[in-house]
KOLZADREN-827239 format. One line per 8 residues: number of its first residue (from 1); for each residue x, y, z of N, C-alpha, C. Coordinates in nm, 3 decimals, always signed. Example, Ala and Ser with C-alpha at 12.3 -4.5 7.8 and 13.67 -1.06 7.14 Angstrom:
<atoms>
1	+1.319 -0.569 +0.780 +1.230 -0.450 +0.780 +1.320 -0.330 +0.780  +1.285 -0.225 +0.708 +1.367 -0.106 +0.714 +1.290 +0.003 +0.787
</atoms>
This chain:
<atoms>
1	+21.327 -9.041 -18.701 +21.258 -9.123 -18.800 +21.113 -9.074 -18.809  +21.058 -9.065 -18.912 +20.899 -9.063 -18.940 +20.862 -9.150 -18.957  +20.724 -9.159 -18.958 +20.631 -9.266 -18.926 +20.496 -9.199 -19.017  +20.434 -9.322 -19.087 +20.283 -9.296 -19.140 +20.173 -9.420 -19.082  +20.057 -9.358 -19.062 +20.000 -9.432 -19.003 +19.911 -9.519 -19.107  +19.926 -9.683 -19.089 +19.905 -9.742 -19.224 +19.757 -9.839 -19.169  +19.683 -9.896 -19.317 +19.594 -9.963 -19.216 +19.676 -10.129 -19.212  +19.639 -10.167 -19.110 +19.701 -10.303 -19.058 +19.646 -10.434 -19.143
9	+19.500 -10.408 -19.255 +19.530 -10.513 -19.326 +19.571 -10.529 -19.470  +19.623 -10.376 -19.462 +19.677 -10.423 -19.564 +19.847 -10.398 -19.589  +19.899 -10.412 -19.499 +20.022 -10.471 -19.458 +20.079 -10.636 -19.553  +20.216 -10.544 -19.603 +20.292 -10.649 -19.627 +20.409 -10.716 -19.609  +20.385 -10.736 -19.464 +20.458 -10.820 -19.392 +20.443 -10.975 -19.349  +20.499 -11.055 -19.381 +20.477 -11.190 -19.285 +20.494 -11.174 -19.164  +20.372 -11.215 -19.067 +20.379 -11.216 -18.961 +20.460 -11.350 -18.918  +20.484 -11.437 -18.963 +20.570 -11.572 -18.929 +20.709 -11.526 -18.919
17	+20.738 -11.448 -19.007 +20.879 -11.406 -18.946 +20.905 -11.306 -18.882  +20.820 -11.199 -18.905 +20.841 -11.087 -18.837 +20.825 -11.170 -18.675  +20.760 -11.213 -18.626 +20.750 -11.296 -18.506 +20.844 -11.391 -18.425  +20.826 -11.494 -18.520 +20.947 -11.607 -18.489 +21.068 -11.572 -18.532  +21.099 -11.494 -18.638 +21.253 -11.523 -18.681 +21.301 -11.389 -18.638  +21.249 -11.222 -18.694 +21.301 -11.133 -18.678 +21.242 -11.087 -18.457  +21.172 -11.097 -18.414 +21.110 -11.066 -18.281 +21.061 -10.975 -18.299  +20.997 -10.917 -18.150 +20.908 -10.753 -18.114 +20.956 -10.764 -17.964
25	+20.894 -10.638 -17.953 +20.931 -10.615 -17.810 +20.811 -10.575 -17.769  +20.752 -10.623 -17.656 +20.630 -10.575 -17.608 +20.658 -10.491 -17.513  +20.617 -10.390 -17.510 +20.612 -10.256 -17.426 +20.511 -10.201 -17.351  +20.508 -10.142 -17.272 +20.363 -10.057 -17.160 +20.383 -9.960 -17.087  +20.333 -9.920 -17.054 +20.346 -9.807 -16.902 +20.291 -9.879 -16.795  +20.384 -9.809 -16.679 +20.308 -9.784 -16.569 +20.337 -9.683 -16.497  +20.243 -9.639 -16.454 +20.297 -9.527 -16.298 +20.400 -9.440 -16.372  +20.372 -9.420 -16.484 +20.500 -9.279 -16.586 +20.629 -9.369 -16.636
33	+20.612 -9.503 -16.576 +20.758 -9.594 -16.629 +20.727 -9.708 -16.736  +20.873 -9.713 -16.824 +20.852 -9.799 -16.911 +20.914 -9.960 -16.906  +20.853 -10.034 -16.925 +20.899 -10.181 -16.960 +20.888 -10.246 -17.086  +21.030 -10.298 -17.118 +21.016 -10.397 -17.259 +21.017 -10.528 -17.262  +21.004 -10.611 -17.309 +21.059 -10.726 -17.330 +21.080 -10.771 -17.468  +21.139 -10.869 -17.524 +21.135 -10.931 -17.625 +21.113 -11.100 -17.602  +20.998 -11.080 -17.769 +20.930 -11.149 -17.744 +20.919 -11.258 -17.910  +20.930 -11.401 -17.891 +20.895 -11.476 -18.044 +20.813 -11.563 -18.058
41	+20.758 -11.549 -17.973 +20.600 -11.642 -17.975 +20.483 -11.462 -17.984  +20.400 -11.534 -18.044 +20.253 -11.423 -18.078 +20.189 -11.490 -18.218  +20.072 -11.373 -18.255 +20.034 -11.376 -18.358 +19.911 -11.265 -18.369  +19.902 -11.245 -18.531 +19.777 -11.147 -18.549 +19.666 -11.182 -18.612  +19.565 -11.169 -18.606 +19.444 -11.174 -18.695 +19.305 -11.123 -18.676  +19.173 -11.203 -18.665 +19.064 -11.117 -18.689 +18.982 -11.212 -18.538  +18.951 -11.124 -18.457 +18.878 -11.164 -18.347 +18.774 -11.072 -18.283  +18.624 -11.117 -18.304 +18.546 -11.050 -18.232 +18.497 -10.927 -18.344
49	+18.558 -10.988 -18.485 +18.536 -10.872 -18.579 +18.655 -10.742 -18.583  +18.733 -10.799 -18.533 +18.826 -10.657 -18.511 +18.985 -10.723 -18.522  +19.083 -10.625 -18.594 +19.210 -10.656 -18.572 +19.282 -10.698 -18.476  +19.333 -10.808 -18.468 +19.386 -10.827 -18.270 +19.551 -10.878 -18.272  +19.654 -10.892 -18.192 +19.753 -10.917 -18.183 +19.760 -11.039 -18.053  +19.779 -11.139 -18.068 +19.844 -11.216 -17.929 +19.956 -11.190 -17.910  +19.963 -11.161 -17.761 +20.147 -11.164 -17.706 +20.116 -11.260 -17.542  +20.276 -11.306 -17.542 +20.214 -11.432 -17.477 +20.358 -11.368 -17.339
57	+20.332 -11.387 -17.228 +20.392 -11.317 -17.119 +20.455 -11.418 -17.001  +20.528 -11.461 -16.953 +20.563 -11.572 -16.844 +20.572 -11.462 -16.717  +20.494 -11.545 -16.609 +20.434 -11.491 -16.477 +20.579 -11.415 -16.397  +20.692 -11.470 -16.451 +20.818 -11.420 -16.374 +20.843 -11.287 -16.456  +20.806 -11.256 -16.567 +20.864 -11.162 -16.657 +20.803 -11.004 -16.590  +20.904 -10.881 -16.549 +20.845 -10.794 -16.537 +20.775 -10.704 -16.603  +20.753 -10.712 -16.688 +20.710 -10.667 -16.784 +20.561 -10.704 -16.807  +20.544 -10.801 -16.761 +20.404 -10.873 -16.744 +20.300 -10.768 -16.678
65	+20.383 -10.698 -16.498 +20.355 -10.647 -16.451 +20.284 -10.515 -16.546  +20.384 -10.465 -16.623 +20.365 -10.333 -16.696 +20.238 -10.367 -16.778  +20.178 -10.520 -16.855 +20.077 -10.478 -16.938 +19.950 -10.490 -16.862  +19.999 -10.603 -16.729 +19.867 -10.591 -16.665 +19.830 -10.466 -16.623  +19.880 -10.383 -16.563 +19.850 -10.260 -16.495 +19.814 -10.148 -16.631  +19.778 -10.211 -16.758 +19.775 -10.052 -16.876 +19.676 -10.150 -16.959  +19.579 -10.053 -17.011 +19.506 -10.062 -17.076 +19.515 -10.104 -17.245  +19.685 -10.065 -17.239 +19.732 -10.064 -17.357 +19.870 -10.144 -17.406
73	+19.923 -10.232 -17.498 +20.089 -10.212 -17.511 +20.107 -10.209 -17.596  +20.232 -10.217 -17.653 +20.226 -10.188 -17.833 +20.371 -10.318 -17.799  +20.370 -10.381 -17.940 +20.425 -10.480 -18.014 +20.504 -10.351 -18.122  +20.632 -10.387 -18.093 +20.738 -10.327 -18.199 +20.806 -10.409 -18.267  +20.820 -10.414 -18.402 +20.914 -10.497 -18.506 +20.995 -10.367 -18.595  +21.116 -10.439 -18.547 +21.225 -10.387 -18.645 +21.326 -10.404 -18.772  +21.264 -10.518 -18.865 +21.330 -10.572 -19.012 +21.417 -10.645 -18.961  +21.402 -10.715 -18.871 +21.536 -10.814 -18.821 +21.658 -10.707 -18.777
81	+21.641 -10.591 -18.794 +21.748 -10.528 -18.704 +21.743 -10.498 -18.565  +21.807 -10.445 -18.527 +21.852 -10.420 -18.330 +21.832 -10.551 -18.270  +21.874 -10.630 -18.367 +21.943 -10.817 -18.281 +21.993 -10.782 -18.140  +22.067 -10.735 -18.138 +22.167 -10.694 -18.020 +22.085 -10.624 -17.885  +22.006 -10.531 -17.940 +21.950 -10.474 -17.868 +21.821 -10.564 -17.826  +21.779 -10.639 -17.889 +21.657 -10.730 -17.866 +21.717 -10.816 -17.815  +21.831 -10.919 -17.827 +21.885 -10.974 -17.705 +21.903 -10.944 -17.568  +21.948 -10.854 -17.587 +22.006 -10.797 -17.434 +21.849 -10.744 -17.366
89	+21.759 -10.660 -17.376 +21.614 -10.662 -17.358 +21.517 -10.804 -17.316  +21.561 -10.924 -17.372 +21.524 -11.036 -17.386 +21.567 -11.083 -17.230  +21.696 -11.094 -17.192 +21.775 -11.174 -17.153 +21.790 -11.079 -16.992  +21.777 -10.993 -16.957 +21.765 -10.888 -16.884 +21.619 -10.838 -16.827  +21.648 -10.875 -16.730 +21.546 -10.837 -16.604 +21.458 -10.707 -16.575  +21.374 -10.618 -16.584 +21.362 -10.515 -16.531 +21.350 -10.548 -16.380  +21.279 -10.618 -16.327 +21.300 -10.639 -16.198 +21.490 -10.591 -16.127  +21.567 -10.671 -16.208 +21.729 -10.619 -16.170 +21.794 -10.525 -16.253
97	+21.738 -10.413 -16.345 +21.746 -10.294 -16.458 +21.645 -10.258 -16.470  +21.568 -10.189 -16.413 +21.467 -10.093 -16.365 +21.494 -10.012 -16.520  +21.605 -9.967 -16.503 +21.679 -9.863 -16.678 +21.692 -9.952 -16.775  +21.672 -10.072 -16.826 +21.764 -10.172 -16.897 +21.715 -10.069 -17.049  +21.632 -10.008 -17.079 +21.625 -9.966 -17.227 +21.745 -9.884 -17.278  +21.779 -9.796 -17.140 +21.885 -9.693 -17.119 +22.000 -9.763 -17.185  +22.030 -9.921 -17.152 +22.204 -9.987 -17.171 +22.167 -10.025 -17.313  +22.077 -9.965 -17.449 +22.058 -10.027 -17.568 +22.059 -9.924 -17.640
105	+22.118 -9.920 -17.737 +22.063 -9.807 -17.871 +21.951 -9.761 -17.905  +21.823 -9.769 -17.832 +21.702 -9.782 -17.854 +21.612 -9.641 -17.827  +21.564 -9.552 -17.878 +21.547 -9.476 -17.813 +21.376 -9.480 -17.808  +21.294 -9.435 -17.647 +21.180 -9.435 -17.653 +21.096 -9.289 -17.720  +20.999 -9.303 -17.792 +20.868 -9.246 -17.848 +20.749 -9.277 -17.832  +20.680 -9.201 -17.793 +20.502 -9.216 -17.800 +20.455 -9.212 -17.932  +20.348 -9.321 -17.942 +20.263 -9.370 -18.056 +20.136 -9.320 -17.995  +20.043 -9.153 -17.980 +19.958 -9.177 -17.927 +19.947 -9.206 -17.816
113	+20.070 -9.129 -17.697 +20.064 -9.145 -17.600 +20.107 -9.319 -17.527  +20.164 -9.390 -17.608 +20.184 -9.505 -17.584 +20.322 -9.539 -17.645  +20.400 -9.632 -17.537 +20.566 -9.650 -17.539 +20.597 -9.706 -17.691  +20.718 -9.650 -17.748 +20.766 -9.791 -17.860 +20.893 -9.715 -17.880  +20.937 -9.706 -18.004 +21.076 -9.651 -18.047 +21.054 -9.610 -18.187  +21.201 -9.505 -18.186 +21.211 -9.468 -18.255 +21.305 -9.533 -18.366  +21.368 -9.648 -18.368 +21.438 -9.733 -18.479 +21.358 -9.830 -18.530  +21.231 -9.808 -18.471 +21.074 -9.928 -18.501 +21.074 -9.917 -18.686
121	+21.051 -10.027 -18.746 +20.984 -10.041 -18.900 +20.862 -10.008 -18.890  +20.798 -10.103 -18.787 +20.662 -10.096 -18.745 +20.585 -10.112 -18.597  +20.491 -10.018 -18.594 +20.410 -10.038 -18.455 +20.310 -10.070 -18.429  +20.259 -10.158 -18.358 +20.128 -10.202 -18.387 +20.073 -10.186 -18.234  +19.988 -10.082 -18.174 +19.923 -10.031 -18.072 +19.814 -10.111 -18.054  +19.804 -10.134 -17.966 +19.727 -10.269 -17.937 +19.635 -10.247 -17.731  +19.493 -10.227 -17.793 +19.431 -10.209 -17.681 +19.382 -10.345 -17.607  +19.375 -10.398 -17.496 +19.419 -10.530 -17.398 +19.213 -10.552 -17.418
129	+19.163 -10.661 -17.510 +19.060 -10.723 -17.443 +19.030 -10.835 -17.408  +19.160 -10.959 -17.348 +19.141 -11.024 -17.313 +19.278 -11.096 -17.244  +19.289 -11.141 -17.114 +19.376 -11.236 -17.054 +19.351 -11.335 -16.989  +19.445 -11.438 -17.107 +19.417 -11.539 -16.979 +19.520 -11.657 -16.935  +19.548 -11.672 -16.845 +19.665 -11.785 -16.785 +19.618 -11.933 -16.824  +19.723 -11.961 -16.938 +19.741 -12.104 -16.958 +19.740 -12.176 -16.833  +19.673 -12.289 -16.843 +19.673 -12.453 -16.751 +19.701 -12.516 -16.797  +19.733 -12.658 -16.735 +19.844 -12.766 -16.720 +19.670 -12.836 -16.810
137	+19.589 -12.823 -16.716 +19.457 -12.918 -16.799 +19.406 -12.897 -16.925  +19.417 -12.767 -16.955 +19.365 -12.704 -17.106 +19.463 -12.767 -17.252  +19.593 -12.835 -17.173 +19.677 -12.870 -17.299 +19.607 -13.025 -17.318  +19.628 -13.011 -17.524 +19.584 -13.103 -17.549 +19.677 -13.266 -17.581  +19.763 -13.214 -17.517 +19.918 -13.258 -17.612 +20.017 -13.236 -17.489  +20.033 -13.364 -17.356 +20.133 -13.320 -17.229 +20.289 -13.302 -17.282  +20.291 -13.354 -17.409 +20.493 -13.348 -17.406 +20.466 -13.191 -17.442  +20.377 -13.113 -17.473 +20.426 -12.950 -17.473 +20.424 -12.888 -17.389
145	+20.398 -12.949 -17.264 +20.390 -12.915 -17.142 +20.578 -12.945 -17.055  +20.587 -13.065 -17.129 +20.737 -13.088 -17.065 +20.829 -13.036 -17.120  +20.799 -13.034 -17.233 +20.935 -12.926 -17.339 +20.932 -12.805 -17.297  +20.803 -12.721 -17.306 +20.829 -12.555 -17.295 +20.779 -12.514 -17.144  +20.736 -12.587 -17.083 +20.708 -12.557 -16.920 +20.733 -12.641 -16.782  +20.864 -12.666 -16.836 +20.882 -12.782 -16.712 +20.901 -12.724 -16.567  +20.878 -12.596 -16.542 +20.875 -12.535 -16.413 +20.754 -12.489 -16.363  +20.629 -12.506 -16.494 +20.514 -12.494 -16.516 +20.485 -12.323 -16.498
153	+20.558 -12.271 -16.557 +20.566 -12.113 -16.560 +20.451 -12.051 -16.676  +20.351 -12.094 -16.645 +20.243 -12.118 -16.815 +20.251 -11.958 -16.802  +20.242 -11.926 -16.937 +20.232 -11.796 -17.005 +20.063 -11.750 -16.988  +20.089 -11.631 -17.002 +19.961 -11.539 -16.978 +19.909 -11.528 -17.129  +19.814 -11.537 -17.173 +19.779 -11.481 -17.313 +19.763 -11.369 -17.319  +19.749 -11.275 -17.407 +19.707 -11.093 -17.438 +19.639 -11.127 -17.515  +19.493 -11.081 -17.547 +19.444 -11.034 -17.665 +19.457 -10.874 -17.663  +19.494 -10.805 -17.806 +19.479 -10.700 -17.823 +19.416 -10.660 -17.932
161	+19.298 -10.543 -17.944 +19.254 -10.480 -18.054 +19.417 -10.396 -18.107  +19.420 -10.422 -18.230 +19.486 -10.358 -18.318 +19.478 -10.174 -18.312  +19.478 -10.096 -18.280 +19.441 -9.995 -18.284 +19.485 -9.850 -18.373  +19.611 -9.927 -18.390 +19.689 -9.818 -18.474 +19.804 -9.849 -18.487  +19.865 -9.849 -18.606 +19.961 -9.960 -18.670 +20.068 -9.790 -18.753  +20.184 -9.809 -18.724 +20.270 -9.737 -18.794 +20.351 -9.840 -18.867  +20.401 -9.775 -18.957 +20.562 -9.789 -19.058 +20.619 -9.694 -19.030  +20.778 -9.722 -19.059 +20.865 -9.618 -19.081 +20.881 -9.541 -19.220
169	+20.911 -9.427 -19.237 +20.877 -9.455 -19.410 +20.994 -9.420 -19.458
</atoms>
């Protein structure tokens, strides 16, 4: 597949679905190895003057490991396709599939030296300037605390600068 490198605001995509309905997979390096996850909570917009992406990470997820340790991860969306493959990525451990990208149709490519794929629509490279671990005190609203964290597994926030955004063409 080819790829052109587009600018990110002027993209015409909904991020509401590309997010919630179709997913991404957040990706990183470490130590020469790759980790994915899939992911339907995030969002994009303008922070600090600059393009940014949220991706939101739970402390058990290995993959967590992979963005803390990199300077960098990239957010992949695929037109609502590789369901299958974004399930199984989702639902699957690297901690217990060290290989899990290997058991998917998915194949990996560098964006600029940085993980994503090659069945990607779009890539959005995303440099890390800010994390931070949700608290039980910071919510303003406790029943969202009992619905989505009743083991109190609070998610990590990502901020990312936008850095370089592909399409497929």
């Amino acid at each position: 597949m080819e790829f052109k490198e587009i600018d990110v605001k002027k993209m015409n995509k909904n991020p509401f679905s590309m997010i919630g309905d179709e997913w991404m997979l957040i990706t990183a390096e470490k130590e020469g190895k790759i980790n994915t996850m899939t992911a339907s909570w995030g969002g994009v917009g303008i922070m600090w003057g600059k393009t940014v992406a949220t991706a939101y990470i739970r402390p058990q997820r290995c993959t967590k490991g992979f963005v803390d340790s990199s300077d960098y991860f990239t957010l992949t969306f695929f037109n609502g396709k590789q369901k299958k493959a974004m399930g199984y990525l989702g639902s699957v451990s690297g901690y217990d599939e060290p290989d899990k990208i290997e058991k998917t149709d998915l194949h990996v490519i560098e964006f600029g030296g940085h993980p994503s794929f090659e069945e990607a629509a779009l890539v959005l490279v995303c440099r890390k300037l800010y994390a931070q671990e949700m608290k039980a005190e910071s919510f303003m609203r406790p029943e969202e605390i009992k619905e989505w964290y009743p083991d109190k597994d609070f998610h990590t926030m990502y901020i990312g600068e936008i850095v370089k955004a592909y399409e497929a063409r």
